[in-house]
C-alpha positions in Angstrom: 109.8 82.7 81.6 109.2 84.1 85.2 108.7 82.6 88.3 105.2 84.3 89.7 103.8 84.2 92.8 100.1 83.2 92.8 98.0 84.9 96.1 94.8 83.1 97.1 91.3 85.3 96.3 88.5 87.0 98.5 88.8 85.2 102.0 86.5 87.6 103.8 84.1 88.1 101.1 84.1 84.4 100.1 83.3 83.2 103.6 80.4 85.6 103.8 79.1 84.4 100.3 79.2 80.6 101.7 77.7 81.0 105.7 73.7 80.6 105.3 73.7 83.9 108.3 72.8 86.9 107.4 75.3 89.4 106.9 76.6 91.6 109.9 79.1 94.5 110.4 81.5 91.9 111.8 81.8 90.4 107.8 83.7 87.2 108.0 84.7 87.3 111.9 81.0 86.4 112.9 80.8 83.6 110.1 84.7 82.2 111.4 83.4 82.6 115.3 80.5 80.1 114.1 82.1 77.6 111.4 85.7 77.8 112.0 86.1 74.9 109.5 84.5 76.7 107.0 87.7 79.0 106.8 90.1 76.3 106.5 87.9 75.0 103.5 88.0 78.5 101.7 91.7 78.5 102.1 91.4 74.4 101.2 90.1 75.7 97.3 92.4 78.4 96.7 95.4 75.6 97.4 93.6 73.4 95.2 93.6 75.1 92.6 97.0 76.7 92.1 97.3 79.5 94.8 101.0 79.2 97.0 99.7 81.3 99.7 96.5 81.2 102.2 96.3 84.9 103.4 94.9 84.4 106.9 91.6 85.7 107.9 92.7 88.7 110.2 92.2 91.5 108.2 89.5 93.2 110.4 91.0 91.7 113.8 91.8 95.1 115.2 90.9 96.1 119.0 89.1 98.9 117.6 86.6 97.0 115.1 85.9 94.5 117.5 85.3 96.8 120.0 81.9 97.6 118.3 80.5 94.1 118.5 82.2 93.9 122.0 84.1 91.0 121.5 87.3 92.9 121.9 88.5 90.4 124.6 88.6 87.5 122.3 91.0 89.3 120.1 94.3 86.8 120.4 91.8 84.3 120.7 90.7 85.2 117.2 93.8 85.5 115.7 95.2 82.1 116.4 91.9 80.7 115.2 92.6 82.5 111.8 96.7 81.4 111.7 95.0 77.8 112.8 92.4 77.4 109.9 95.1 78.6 107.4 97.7 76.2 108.6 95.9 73.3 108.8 94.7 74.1 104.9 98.5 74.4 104.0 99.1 71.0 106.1 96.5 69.3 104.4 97.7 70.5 101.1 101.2 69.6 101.8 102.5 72.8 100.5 102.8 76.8 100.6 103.2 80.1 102.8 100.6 81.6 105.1 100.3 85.6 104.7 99.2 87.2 108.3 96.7 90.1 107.0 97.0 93.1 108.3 93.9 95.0 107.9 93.2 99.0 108.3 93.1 100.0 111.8 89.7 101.7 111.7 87.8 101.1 108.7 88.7 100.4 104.6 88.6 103.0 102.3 88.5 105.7 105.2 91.7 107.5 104.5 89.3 110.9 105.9 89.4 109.2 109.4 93.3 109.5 109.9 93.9 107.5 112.6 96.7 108.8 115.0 100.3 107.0 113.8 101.4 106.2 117.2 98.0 104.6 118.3 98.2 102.7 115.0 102.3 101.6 115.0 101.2 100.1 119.0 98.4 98.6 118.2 99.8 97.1 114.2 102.9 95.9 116.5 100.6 93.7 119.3 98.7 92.1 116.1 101.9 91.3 114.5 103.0 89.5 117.8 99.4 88.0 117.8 100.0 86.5 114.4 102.9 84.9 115.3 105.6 83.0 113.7 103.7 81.1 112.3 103.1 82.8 109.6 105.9 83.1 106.7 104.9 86.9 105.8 102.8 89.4 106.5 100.7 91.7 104.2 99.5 94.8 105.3 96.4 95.4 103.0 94.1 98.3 101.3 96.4 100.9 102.4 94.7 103.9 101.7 96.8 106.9 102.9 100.3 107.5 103.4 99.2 108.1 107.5 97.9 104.4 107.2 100.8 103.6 105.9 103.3 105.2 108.2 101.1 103.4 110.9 101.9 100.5 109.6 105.5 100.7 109.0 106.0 102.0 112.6 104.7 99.3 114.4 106.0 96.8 111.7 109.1 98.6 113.0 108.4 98.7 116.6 107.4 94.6 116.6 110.8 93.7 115.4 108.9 90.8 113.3 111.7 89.1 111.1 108.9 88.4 109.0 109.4 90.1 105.6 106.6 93.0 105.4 104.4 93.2 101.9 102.6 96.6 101.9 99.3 96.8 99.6 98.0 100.0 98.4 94.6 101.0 97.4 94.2 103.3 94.5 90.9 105.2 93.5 88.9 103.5 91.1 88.2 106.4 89.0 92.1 107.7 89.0 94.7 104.4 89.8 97.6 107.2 90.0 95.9 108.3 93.0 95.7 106.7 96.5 92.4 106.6 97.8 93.0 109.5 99.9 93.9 111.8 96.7 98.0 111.5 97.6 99.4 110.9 93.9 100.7 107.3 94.4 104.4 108.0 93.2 105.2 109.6 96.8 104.8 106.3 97.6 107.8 105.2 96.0 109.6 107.8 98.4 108.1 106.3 101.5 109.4 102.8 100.4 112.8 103.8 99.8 112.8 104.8 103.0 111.8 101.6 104.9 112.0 98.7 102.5 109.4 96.2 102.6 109.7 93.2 100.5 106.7 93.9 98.4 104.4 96.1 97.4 101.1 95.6 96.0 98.0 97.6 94.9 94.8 95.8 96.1 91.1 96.2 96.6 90.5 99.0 93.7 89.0 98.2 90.4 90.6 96.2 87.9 91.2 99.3 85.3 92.1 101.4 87.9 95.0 99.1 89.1 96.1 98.6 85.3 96.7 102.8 85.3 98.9 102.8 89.0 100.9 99.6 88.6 103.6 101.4 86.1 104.4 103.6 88.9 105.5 101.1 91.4 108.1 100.1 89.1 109.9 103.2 90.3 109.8 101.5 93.8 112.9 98.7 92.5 111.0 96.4 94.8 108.8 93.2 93.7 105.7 94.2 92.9 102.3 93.1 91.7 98.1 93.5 92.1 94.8 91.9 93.2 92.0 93.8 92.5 88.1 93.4 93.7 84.9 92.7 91.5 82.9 95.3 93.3 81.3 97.6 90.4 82.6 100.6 93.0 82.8 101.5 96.6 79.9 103.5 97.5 79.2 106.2 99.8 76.8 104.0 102.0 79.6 101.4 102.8 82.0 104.2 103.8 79.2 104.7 106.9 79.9 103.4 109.9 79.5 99.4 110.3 78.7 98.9 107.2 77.6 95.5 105.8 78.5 93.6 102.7 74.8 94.6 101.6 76.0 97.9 100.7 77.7 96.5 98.1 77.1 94.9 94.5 79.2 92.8 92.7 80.0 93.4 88.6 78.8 90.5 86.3 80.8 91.2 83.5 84.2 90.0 85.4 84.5 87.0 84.7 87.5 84.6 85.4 88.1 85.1 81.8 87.9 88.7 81.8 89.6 89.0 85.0 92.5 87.6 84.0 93.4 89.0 81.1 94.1 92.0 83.7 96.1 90.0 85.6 97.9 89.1 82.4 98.6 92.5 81.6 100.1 93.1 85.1 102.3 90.2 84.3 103.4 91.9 81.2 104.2 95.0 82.9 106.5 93.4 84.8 104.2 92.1 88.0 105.6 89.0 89.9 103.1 88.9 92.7 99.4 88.2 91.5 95.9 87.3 93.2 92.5 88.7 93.4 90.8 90.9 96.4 87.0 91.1 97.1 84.6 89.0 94.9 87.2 86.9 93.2 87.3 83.6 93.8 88.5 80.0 93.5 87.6 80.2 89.5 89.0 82.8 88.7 92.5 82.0 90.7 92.3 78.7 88.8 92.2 80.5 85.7 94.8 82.6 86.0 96.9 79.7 87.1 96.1 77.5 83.8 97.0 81.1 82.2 100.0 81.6 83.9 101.4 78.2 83.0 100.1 77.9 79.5 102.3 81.1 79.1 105.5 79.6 80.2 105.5 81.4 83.4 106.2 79.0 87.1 104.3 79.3 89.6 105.7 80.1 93.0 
């Protein structure tokens, strides 16, 4: 059948879920700055049970969200720790790639705060050169706006990384053919053309809301797949300022069942890259890995 690519699940939200701390507006930096070794197990499950890739946990490394905790100094220092813990999961497996996440430069889902493009192309480049080569790709995730995005592809640029650049794209959960910012999402498509990445992926909107945008990226002649979160929406009080998980609530009907029959849908459409985001975890990548398989499909 077709050879997929299987992504890990929730790293950030997962680690958060398993540290005994109470939750802070640092997420899963605070919980990796106190039980390093409780990343490399996170990333030790998703191996085990049929993920190919750790994505590391870097996402919210960014000068300007550490910044508020005041730990900005420790921001290299942080980033190798993150490359270290997925490594040393992919060692100990004895197999598969390590995805340096590249987070939004001031806050998810905050498309309204536009950060400036040549602020965010300098400071995307100096994380890139932070991750290292270590890493065999790098995802750029929850890409919310077309600035973010030009952010991202300018200091992608500007880094001269070798390492091939996945972009992921966040729809709005009420309308997927709509970024999060209200852009419709087939000027994407223009914007890739431009700049080829190797990928790109929708990520962190709702299931259903992924399902409606994923036929447009097939416009993009590019690989191209999904990994949603099991939030039940974003709401207002987490688009504050330092938020914590708290403001937040999981959905109980998604189970790895239900999940993946998305994901299997997504494969039908033509997907080749498949995972989960935010409140999906090492169940529900096992299940879509038995599902993957059972259907004919090899796991990459």
């Amino acid at each position: 059948m077709t050879h997929i690519t299987l992504l890990d699940g929730s790293i950030g939200q997962e680690l958060v879920k398993r540290s005994a701390a109470p939750a802070t507006n640092l997420w899963s930096t605070s919980v990796m700055m106190d039980d390093p070794d409780l990343v490399r197990a996170v990333h030790g499950d998703y191996f085990a049970v049929g993920a190919g890739i750790a994505t590391t946990n870097s996402y919210a490394l960014h000068q300007s969200r550490l910044e508020r905790a005041g730990v900005e100094a420790q921001q290299a220092a942080l980033i190798e720790m993150a490359v270290d813990q997925a490594v040393a999961a992919r060692d100990a497996h004895g197999s598969g790639r390590i995805a340096g996440s590249l987070g939004p430069l001031l806050a998810s889902f905050r498309p309204d705060l536009r950060p400036d493009v040549g602020l965010a192309a300098e400071q995307f480049a100096a994380k890139i050169a932070m991750l290292g080569d270590r890493v065999d790709l790098l995802i750029a995730e929850t890409v919310s706006s077309l600035q973010e995005a030009e952010g991202v592809f300018q200091g992608y640029v500007a880094s001269g990384s070798d390492k091939p650049l996945w972009m992921a794209f966040s729809v709005d959960d009420e309308d997927g053919t709509k970024l999060r910012s209200g852009e419709p999402l087939f000027i994407v498509t223009q914007m890739l053309h431009h700049y080829k990445p190797a990928a790109v992926l929708l990520n962190c909107s709702m299931p259903e809301a992924i399902t409606q945008g994923l036929p447009i990226l097939t416009d993009c002649e590019l690989p191209f797949g999904a990994y949603a979160n099991g939030f039940t929406m974003i709401t207002d009080a987490f688009k504050l300022d330092a938020p914590t998980v708290n403001a937040l609530s999981a959905r109980t009907d998604l189970t790895p069942q239900m999940y993946t029959d998305h994901v299997m849908r997504w494969v039908g459409a033509g997907a080749t890259i498949v995972g989960g985001c935010c409140e999906v975890g090492p169940a529900h990548i096992a299940e879509i890995a038995r599902r993957l398989k059972d259907a004919g499909h090899t796991l990459v």
